[in-house]
C-alpha positions as CSV (number, residue, x, y, z in Angstrom):
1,X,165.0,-145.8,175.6
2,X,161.2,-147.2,174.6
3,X,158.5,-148.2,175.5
4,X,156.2,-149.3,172.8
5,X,155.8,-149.0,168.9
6,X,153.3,-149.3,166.6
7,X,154.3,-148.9,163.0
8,X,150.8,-149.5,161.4
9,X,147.7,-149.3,163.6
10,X,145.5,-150.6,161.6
11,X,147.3,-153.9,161.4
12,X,147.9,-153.5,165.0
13,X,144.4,-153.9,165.7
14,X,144.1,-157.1,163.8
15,X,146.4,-158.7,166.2
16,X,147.1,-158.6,170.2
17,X,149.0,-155.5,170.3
18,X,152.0,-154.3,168.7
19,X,154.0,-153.5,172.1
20,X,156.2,-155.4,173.8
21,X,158.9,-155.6,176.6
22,X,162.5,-153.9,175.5
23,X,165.6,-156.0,175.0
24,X,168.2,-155.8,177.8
25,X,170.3,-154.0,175.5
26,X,167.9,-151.4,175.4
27,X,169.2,-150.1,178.5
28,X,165.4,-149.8,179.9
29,X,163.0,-152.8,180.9
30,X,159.2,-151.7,180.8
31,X,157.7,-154.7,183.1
32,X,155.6,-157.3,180.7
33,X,151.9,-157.0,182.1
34,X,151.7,-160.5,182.0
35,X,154.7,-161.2,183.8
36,X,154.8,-163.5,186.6
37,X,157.9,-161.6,188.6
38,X,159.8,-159.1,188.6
39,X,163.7,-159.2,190.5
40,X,167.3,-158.0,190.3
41,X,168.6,-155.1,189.3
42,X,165.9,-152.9,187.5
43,X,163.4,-154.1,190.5
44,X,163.3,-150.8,191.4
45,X,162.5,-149.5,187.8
46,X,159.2,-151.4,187.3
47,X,157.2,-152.6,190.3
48,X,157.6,-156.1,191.3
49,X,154.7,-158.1,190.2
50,X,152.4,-160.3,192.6
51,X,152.4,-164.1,192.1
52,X,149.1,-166.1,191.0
53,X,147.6,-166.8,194.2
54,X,147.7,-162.9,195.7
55,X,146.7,-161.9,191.9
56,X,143.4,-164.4,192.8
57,X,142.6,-162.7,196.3
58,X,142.7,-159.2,194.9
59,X,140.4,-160.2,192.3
60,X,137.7,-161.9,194.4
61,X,138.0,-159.0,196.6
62,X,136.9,-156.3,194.3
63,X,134.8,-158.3,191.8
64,X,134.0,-161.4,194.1
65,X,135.7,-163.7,191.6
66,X,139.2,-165.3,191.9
67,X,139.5,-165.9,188.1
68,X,138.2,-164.1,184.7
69,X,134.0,-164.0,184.0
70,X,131.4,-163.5,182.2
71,X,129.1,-160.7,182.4
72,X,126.2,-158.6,179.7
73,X,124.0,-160.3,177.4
74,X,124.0,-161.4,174.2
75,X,126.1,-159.3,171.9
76,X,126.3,-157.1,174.9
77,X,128.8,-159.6,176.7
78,X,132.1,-158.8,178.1
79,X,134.8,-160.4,180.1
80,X,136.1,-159.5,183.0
81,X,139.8,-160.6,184.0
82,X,142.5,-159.6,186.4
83,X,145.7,-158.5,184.3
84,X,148.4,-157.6,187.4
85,X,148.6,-156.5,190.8
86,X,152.2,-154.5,192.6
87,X,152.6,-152.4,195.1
88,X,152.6,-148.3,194.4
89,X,154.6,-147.8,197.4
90,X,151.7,-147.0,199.8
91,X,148.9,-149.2,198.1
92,X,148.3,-152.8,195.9
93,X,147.3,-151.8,192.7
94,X,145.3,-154.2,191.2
95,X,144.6,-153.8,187.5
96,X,141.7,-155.4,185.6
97,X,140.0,-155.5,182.5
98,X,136.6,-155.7,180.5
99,X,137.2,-157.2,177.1
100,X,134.0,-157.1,174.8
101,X,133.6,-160.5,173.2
102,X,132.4,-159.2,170.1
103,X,134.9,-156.6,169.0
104,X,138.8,-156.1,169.7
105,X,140.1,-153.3,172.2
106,X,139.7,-153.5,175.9
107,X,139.0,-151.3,179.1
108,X,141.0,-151.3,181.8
109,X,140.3,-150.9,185.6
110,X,142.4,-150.0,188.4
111,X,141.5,-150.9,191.8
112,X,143.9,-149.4,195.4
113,X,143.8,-152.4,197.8
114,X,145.3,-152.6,201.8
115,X,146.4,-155.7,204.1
116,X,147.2,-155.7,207.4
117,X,149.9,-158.7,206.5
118,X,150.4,-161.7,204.9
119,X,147.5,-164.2,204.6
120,X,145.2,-161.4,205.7
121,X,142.1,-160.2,203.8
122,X,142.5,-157.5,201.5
123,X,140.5,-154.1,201.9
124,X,139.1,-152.4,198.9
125,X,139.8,-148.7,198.9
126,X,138.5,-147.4,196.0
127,X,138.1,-148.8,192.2
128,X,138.5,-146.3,189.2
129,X,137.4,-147.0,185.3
130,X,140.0,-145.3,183.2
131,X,139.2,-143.2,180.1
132,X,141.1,-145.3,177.6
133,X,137.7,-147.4,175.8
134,X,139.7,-149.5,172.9
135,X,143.1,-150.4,174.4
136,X,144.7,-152.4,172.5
137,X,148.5,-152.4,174.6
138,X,149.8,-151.5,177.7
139,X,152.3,-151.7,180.1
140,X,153.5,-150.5,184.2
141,X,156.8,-148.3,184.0
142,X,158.9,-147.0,186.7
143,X,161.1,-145.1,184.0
144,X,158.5,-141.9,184.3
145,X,159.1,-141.3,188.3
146,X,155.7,-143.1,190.7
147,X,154.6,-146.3,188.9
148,X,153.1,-144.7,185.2
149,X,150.6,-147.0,183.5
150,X,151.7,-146.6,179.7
151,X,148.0,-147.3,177.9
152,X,147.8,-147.1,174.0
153,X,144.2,-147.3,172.3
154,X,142.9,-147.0,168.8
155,X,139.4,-146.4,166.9
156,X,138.7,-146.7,163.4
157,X,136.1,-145.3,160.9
158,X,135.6,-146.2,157.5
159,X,139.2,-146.3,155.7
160,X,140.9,-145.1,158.5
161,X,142.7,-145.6,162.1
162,X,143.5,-143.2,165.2
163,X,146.0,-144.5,167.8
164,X,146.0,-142.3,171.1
165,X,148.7,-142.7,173.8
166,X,147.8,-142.3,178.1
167,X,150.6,-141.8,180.9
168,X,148.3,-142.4,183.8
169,X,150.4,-142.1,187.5
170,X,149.3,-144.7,189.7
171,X,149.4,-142.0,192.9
172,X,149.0,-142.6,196.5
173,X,145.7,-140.9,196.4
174,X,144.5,-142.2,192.5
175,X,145.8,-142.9,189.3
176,X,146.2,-139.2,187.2
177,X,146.4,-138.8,183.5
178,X,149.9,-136.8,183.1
179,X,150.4,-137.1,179.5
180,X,147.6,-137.9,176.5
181,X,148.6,-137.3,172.7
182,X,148.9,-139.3,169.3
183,X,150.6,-142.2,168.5
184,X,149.7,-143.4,165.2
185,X,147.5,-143.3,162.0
186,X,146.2,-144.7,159.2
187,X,143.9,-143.1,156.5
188,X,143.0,-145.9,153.6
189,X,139.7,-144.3,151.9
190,X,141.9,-141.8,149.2
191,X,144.8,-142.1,147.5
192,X,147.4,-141.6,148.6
193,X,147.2,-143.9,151.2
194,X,149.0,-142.7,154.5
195,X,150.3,-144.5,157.5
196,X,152.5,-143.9,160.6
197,X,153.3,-145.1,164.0
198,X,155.3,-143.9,166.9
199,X,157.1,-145.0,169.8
200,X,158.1,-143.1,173.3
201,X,161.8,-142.9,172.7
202,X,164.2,-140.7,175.0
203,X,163.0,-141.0,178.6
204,X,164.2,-138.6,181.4
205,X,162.6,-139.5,184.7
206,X,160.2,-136.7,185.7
207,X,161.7,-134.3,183.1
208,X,160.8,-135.3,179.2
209,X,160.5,-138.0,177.1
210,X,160.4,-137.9,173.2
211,X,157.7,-139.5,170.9
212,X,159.3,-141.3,167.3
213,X,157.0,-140.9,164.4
214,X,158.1,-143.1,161.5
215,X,155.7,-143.8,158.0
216,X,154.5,-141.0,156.5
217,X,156.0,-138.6,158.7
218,X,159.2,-138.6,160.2
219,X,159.7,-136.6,163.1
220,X,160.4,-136.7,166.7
221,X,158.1,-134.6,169.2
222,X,159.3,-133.2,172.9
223,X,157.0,-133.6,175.5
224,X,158.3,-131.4,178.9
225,X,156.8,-131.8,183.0
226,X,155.4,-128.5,183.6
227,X,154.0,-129.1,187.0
228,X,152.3,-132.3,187.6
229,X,151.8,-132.8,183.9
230,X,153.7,-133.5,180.3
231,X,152.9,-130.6,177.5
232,X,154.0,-130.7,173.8
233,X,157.0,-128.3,173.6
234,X,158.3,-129.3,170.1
235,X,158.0,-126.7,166.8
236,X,157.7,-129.6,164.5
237,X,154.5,-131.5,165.0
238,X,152.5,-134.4,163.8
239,X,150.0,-133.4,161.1
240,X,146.5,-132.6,162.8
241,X,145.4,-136.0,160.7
242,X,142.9,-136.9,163.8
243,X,140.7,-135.5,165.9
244,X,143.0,-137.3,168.8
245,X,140.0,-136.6,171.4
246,X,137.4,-137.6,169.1
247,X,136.7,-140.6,167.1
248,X,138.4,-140.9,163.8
249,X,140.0,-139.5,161.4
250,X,138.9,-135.6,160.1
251,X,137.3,-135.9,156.5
């Protein structure tokens, strides 16, 4: 079971992202963000996703806007755009972003909305800007337990790259950061160069789940529910490369 990999971060960030939806053989499905629906059998794995038009009215009722937008000046200038919106079991969850036009990574934006019915206004409840400032994937699971937003980001200094991975629950009462740790990274300015990337591998709803490094290590990490939280439990850990809560790479 995965849910994303990113074997070189640095060259992730030079593209879209390096995620992507699993393969039916995979024996998991992580619903695609930008996916139009979601139906069959694994509907109740990944939250069904709300068609174009509701997507629109969700929007324009938090932001006042049925489609992306500009907003900032000058290099300062950012996009606003609506990425998804499902239903968390109590609430719609509508989740947006703010893209910067002048550098790559995105933040995202999660916003609890209610209806008394179809056609009916929507009421916003409450809008909340998530930690995560240079996301560069991301995707909404049901494989974790409540509907998990799965958020990877990454900065870079000079020569080098940081990847950082979120599990944020999308609760009745708010979304909650349950898991935060590394998932990748790059260091270019010495010899020798060194690179690796992981992948969540291993899920067992609200138990565990494993994280695959691959590169220049090669090692698997265990990350256990203790509560209403994930903790590192493994022996064997990734080399303290980063400062994972900082902003690059420790010289």
């Amino acid at each position: 079971m995965t849910i994303s990999r990113c074997s070189a971060l640095l060259a992730a960030l030079l593209v879209a992202g390096c995620g992507s939806p699993l393969k039916a053989g995979d024996a998991v499905a992580i619903a695609d963000a930008n996916a139009s629906d979601v139906a069959g059998s694994d509907a109740g794995m990944r939250p069904a996703i709300a068609d174009a038009e509701l997507l629109a009215r969700a929007f324009q009722a938090v932001y006042g806007h049925r489609t992306a937008f500009e907003q900032g000046n000058g290099s300062g200038k950012w996009v606003t755009a609506p990425e998804t919106l499902f239903h968390n079991g109590k609430h719609r969850v509508l989740i947006a972003s703010d893209q910067p036009l002048y550098q790559r990574g995105k933040m995202l934006r999660v916003s609890y909305l209610d209806s008394d019915g179809d056609g009916k206004p929507y009421r916003v409840r409450k809008t909340w800007e998530l930690g995560p400032r240079f996301v560069y994937d991301w995707n909404v699971s049901g494989f974790f337990g409540p509907p998990t937003l799965y958020v990877a980001e990454a900065s870079m200094g000079a020569g080098s790259s940081c990847g950082t991975f979120w599990l944020i629950e999308l609760r009745d009462e708010g979304p909650v950061t349950v898991a935060e740790g590394p998932l990748s990274y790059g260091v270019y300015y010495k010899e020798p160069h060194a690179q690796v990337g992981g992948e969540i591998v291993g899920i067992e709803q609200g138990r565990s789940f494993r994280v695959k490094y691959t590169g220049a290590e090669n090692l698997t990490e265990t990350w256990l529910r203790e509560g209403d939280h994930y903790v590192r439990s493994s022996r064997q850990r990734l080399s303290d490369v980063c400062d994972w809560e900082g902003d690059g790479v420790k010289q």
